[in-house]
C-alpha positions in Angstrom: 110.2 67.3 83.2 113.5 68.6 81.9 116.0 66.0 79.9 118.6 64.5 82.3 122.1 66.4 81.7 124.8 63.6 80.6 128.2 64.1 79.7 129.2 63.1 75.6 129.4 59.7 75.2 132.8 57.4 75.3 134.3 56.2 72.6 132.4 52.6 73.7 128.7 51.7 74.5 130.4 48.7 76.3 128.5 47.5 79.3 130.0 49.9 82.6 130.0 48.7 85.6 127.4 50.0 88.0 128.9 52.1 90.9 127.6 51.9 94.2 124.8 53.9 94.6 122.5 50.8 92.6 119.5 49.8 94.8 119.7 47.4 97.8 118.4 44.3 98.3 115.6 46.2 101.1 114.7 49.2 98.2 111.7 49.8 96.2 112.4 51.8 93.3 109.7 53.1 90.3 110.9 54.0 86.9 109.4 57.5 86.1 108.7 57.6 82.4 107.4 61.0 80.5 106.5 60.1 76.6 106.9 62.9 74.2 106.0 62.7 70.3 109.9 61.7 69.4 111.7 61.7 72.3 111.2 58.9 75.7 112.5 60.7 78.7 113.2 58.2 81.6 114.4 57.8 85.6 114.7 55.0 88.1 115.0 56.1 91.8 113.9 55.2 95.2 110.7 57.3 95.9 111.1 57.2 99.8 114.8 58.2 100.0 114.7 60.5 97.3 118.0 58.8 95.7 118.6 58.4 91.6 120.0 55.8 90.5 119.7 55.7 86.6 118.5 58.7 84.4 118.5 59.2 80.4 116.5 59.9 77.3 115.7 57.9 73.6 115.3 60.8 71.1 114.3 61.0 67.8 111.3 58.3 67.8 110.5 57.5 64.3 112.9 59.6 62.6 115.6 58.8 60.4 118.6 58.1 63.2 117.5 57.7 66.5 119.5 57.7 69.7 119.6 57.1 73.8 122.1 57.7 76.7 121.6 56.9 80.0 123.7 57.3 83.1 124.0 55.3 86.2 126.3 56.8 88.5 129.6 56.9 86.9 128.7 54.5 84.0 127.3 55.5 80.9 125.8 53.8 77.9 124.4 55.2 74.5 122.6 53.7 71.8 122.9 54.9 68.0 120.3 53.8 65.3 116.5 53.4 64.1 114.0 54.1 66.4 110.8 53.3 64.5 108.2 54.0 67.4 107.8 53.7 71.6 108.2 50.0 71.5 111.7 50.1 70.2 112.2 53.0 72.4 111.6 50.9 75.5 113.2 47.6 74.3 116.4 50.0 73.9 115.7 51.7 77.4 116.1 48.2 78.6 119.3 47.4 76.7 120.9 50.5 78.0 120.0 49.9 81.5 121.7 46.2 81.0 124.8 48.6 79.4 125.1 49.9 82.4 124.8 46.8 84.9 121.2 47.5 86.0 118.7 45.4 84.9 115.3 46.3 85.3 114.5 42.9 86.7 116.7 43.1 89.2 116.2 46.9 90.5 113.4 45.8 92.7 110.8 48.1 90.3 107.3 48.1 92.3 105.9 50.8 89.8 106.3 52.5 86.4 104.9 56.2 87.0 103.8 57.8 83.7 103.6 61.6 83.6 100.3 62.5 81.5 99.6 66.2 80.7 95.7 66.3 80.2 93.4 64.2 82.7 90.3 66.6 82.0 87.6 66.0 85.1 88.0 62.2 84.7 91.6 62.2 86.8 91.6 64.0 90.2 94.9 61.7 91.6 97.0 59.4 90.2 95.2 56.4 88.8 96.2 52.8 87.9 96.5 51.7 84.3 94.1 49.3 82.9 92.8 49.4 80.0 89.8 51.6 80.4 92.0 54.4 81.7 94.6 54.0 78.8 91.5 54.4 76.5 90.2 57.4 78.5 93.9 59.3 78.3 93.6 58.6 74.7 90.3 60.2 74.2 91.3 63.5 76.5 93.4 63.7 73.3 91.2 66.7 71.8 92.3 68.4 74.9 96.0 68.0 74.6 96.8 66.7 71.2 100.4 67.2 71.4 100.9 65.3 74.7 98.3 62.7 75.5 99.0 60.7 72.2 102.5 60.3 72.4 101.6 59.6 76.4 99.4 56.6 75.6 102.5 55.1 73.1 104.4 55.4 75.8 102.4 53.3 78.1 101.6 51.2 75.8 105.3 50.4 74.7 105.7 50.1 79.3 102.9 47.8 79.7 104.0 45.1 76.9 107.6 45.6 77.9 106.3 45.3 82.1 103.2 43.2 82.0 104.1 42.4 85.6 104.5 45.7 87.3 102.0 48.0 88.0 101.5 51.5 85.9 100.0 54.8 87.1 99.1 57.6 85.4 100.1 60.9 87.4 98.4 63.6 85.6 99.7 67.5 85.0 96.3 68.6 85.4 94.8 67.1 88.5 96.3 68.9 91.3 94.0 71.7 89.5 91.2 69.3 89.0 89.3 71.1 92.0 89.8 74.3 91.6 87.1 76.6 92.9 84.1 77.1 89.8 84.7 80.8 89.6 88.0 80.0 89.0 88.0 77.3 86.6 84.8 78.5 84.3 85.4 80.9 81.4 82.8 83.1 80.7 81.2 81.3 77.4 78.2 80.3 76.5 77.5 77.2 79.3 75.8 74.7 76.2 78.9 75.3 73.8 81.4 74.6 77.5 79.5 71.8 78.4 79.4 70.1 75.1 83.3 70.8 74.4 84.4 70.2 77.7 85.9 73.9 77.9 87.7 74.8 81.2 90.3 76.1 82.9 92.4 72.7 83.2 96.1 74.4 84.6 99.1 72.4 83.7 102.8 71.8 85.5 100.1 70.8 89.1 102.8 67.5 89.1 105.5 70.5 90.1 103.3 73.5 91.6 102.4 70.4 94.3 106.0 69.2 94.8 106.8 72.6 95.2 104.4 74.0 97.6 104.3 71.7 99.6 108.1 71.8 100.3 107.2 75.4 101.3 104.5 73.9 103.6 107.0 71.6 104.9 109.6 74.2 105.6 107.3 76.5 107.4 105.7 73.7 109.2 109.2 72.8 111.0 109.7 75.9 111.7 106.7 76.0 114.0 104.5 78.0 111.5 100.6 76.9 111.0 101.1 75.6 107.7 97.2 74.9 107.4 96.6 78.8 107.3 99.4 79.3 104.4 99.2 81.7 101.4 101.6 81.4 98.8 101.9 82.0 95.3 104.9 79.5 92.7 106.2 80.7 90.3 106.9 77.7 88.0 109.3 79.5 85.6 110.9 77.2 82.8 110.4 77.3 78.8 106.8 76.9 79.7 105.4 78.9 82.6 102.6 78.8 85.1 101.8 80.6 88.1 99.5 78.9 91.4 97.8 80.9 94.0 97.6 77.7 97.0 95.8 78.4 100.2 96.3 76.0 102.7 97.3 73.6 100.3 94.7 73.8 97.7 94.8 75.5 94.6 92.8 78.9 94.6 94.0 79.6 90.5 96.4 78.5 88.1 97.1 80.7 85.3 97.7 78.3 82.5 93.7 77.5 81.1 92.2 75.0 78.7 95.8 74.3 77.3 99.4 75.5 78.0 99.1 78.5 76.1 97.1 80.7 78.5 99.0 82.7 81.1 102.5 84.0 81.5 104.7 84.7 78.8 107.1 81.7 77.8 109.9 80.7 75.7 107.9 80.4 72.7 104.3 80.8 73.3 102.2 84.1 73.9 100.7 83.8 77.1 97.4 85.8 77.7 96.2 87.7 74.6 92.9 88.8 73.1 91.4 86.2 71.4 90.7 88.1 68.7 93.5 88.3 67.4 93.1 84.5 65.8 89.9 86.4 63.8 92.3 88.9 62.8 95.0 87.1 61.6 92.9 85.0 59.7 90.8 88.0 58.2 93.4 90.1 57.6 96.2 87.8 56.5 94.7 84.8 55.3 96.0 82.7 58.5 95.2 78.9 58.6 94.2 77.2 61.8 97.0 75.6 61.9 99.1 78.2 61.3 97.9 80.1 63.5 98.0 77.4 66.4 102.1 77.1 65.5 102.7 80.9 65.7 100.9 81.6 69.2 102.4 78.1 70.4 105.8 78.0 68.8 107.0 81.3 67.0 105.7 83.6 69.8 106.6 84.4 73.4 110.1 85.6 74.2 111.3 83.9 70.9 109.3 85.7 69.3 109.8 89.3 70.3 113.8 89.2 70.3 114.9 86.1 69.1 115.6 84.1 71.9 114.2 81.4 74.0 117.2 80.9 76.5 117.5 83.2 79.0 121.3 83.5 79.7 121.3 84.5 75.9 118.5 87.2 76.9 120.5 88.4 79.8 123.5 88.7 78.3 121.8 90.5 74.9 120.4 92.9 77.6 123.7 94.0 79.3 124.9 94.3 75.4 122.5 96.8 74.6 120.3 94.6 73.0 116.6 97.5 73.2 114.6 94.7 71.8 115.7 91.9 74.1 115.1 94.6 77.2 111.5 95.5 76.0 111.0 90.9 75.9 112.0 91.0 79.1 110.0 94.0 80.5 107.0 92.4 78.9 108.1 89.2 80.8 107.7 90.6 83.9 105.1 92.8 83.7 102.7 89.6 83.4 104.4 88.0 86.1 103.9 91.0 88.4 100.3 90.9 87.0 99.7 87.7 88.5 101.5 88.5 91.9 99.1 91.1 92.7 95.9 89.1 91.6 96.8 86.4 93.1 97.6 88.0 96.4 94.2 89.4 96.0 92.5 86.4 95.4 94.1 85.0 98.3 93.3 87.5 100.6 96.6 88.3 101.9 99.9 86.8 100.9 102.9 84.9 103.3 105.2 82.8 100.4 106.9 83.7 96.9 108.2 80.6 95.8 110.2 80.6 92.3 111.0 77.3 90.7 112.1 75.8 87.4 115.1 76.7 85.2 114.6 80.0 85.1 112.8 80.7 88.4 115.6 78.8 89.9 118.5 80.3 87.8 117.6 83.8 86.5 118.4 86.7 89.7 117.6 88.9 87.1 113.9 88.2 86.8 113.4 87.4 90.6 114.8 91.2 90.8 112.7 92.9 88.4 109.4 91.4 89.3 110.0 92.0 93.2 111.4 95.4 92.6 110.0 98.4 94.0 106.8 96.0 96.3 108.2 96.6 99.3 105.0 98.6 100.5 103.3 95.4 99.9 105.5 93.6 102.3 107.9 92.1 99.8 111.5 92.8 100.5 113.9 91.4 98.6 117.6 90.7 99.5 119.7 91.5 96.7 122.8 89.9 98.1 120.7 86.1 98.8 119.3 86.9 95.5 122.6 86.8 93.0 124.0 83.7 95.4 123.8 80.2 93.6 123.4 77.4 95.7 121.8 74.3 95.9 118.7 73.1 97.6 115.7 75.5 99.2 116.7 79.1 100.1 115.2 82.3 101.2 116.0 85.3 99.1 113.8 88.1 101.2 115.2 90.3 103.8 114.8 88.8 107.5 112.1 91.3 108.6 110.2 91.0 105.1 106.5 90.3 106.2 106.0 88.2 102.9 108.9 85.3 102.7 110.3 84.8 99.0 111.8 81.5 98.6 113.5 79.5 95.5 112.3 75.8 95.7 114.0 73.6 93.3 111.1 71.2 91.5 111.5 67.7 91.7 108.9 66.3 89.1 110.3 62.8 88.7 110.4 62.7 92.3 106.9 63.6 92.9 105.5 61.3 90.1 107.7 58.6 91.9 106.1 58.9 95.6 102.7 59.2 93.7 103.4 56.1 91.9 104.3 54.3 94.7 101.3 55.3 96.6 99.0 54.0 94.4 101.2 50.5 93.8 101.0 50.0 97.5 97.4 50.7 97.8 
C-alpha cells in the first residue's frame, strides 16, 4: 500500500477541526492498518461507500527521532519525537486522530483490517485475529521475514490499543492460495518442498483482486459475460507482479516463494538463474546475506542505471541517457514475456489491465510493451494512452479485439470491505 501524500506540516500540531466529510451517526467505518519494520502506515474510511476520512503514517519506529502526520479532510496534525516500538506507534496514531477532531471511539470503527504479506496455505480469505492466528502469522515468518514480523507488532500494538473491536488479517498471498498445482509447484525435489514449505505463494493478490474484479465489474455492466473473462493486471509499482485471472480465478502470478521472483522492479532482479547465488558466492566470496540485499535491494532498475523512480528514468532516457534506455528495454522485455505466456496459458486473451504507480502513471511503458502486438489483437491508442485522468479508462483502439484498460488499485479499500465482511459475519 503506498504512504498517503500530505502536504508539510503547519507551523502548529494544534488540534484542527474536522471538516465535514467525518463519519455519520448511520456509518461503519474500519481502520486499515499495514505494519512495516519502522514505519505504521494507517486509513479510516467507510468500506461500503468507498469515502476516506482520515489517512497518515508513523515513521521511523525505534529509531532515533520518530515522527507521524495524518490528515482528515482539511485538518492536519503531526507528531515529532521517540517512537520506541508499535505500541507507541499506535498510542500516537490515536493522539493524532484526537489532533484532528476524530476520535477513534467516536468514528463508529466496526473493524481494524490488517494487511499481512505471507499467509502460506494456512490463509485462503481474510481471517479473524485470535490468538492462534497471530501466532500462526508469526511463524509464516520464515516465509516472509521482512513483513510478517513487523505485521504481528502491528497487531499486537491494535489489539491492546482496541481490545473491543474486532481485527482481521487480510493476506497478500491468499487470493493466490488456490492456484492451479502446475502452477504453484516448482520443479524441486517434492521431500525438500514438502518439508520447507516451498511454493509459488504470489504477492500484491490484496490489489490484483481489487483490480480485476473492477474489470469484471465494468464489463459486466456493459452486458459482457464476465464469468467467461480473460485478463491479465499488470500490478506495476516499485514492486511488480503480473496475474493471468480467468473467470475470476487466478490461473498464475508471477511473483513465487517471495517477492523477488518475476518482473523486473525498482530494486530487485526479477526472474534470474539461480545460479548465479552459487556464483557469486564461489567466485566472489558472497555472504547469504549479502547476496539476499543485492538481488532484493541493489538490483532491478536501480541497479542497472541508477534509478528507482521512473519520471527520473523517463526523463534520463529523452536526455540520452544509453544506460537508462537499455533498464528500460530490459523492463519491458519481461513484461511482454509475461503477456504472451500468460495469454497462452489462458487460452485466449480479452483484458490488459495496468495498475499501480507506474502502470497507472508511466504512458511510456504501456507503449513499449503493447507496441508492435497488433497481430495479436492488441491495439493501442496512442492519443487515450498519453491522457491523464482519473478513475478507470480504456487506452485501446475501439475495434481492438483485446480491451487494454488502466484500473487505479485501491488496497486500503479492498482490505476495508474484506474487513468488514468478516466483522459482520
Amino acid at each position: 500500500m503506498s504512504t498517503p501524500s500530505t502536504p508539510d506540516a503547519p507551523g502548529s500540531s494544534d488540534a484542527a477541526e474536522l471538516g465535514p466529510g467525518a463519519p455519520s451517526a448511520g456509518t461503519s467505518t474500519v481502520l486499515v492498518v499495514n505494519s512495516g519494520s519502522s514505519s505504521l502506515k494507517f486509513q479510516l474510511l467507510d468500506p461500503l461507500a468507498g469515502e476516506v476520512f482520515a489517512s497518515g503514517i508513523i515513521e521511523r519506529i525505534g529509531l532515533d527521532q520518530g515522527m507521524g502526520r495524518i490528515t482528515a479532510g482539511e485538518a492536519y496534525g503531526a507528531h515529532q519525537g521517540e517512537v520506541p516500538d508499535h505500541v507507541v506507534a499506535m498510542q500516537i496514531v490515536m493522539e493524532l486522530f484526537d489532533q484532528v477532531g476524530l476520535a477513534l471511539e467516536d468514528a463508529h470503527v466496526v473493524a481494524v483490517g490488517h494487511r499481512v504479506v505471507q499467509g502460506g496455505a494456512r490463509f485462503s480469505a481474510p481471517t479473524p485475529i485470535d490468538s492462534w492466528v497471530r501466532d500462526q502469522i508469526a511463524d509464516l515468518s520464515s516465509l516472509a521475514p521482512l513483513h510478517n514480523p513487523p505485521a504481528v507488532d502491528g497487531i499486537d500494538a491494535a489489539r491492546r490499543m482496541l481490545p473491543d473491536i474486532p481485527h482481521v488479517a487480510v493476506f497478500d498471498t491468499a487470493f493466490f492460495a488456490d492456484l492451479p498445482a502446475a502452477s504453484r509447484t516448482y520443479a524441486l525435489n517434492k521431500g525438500v518442498a514438502d518439508e520447507y514449505r516451498i511454493r509459488r505463494y504470489g504477492a500484491h493478490g490484496t490489489s490484483h483482486q481489487y483490480v480485476s474484479k473492477k474489470v469484471s465489474e465494468l464489463l459486466a455492466s456493459e452486458g459482457n459475460d464476465a464469468s467467461r473473462l480473460r485478463q491479465i493486471v499488470l500490478h506495476l509499482g516499485n514492486g511488480a507482479s503480473a496475474s493471468a485471472i480467468a473467470g475470476g480465478a487466478p490461473v498464475d502470478t508471477s511473483m513465487g516463494l517471495t517477492p523477488l521472483e518475476g518482473l523486473v522492479m525498482g530494486t530487485r532482479t526479477g526472474d534470474i538463474d539461480p545460479a548465479v547465488f552459487v556464483h557469486l558466492h564461489r567466485s566472489a566470496g558472497m555472504s547469504v546475506e549479502d547476496i539476499d540485499t543485492l538481488l532484493n535491494k541493489r538490483s532491478g532498475m536501480q541497479g542497472m542505471c541508477g534509478m528507482s523512480d521512473f519520471r527520473d528514468i523517463t526523463q534520463a532516457i529523452r536526455n540520452g541517457d544509453e544506460t537508462a534506455e537499455l533498464a528500460m528495454q530490459v523492463y519491458v522485455h519481461r513484461l511482454r514475456k509475461y503477456l504472451g505466456s500468460y495469454a497462452f496459458a489462458l487460452g485466449g486473451l480479452d483484458v490488459i489491465a495496468f495498475t499501480a504507480g507506474i502502470g497507472e502513471n508511466v504512458p511510456e511503458v504501456r507503449e513499449r510493451a503493447l507496441a508492435g502486438l497488433e497481430g495479436f489483437g492488441i491495439v493501442l491508442d496512442r492519443e487515450r494512452n498519453a491522457e491523464r485522468a482519473p478513475g478507470i479508462r480504456t487506452i485501446s483502439t475501439d475495434d481492438s479485439p483485446v480491451r487494454v484498460l488502466i484500473v487505479p488499485t485501491d488496497e486500503e479499500l479492498e482490505i476495508a470491505q474484506q474487513a468488514l465482511a468478516v466483522a459482520r459475519g
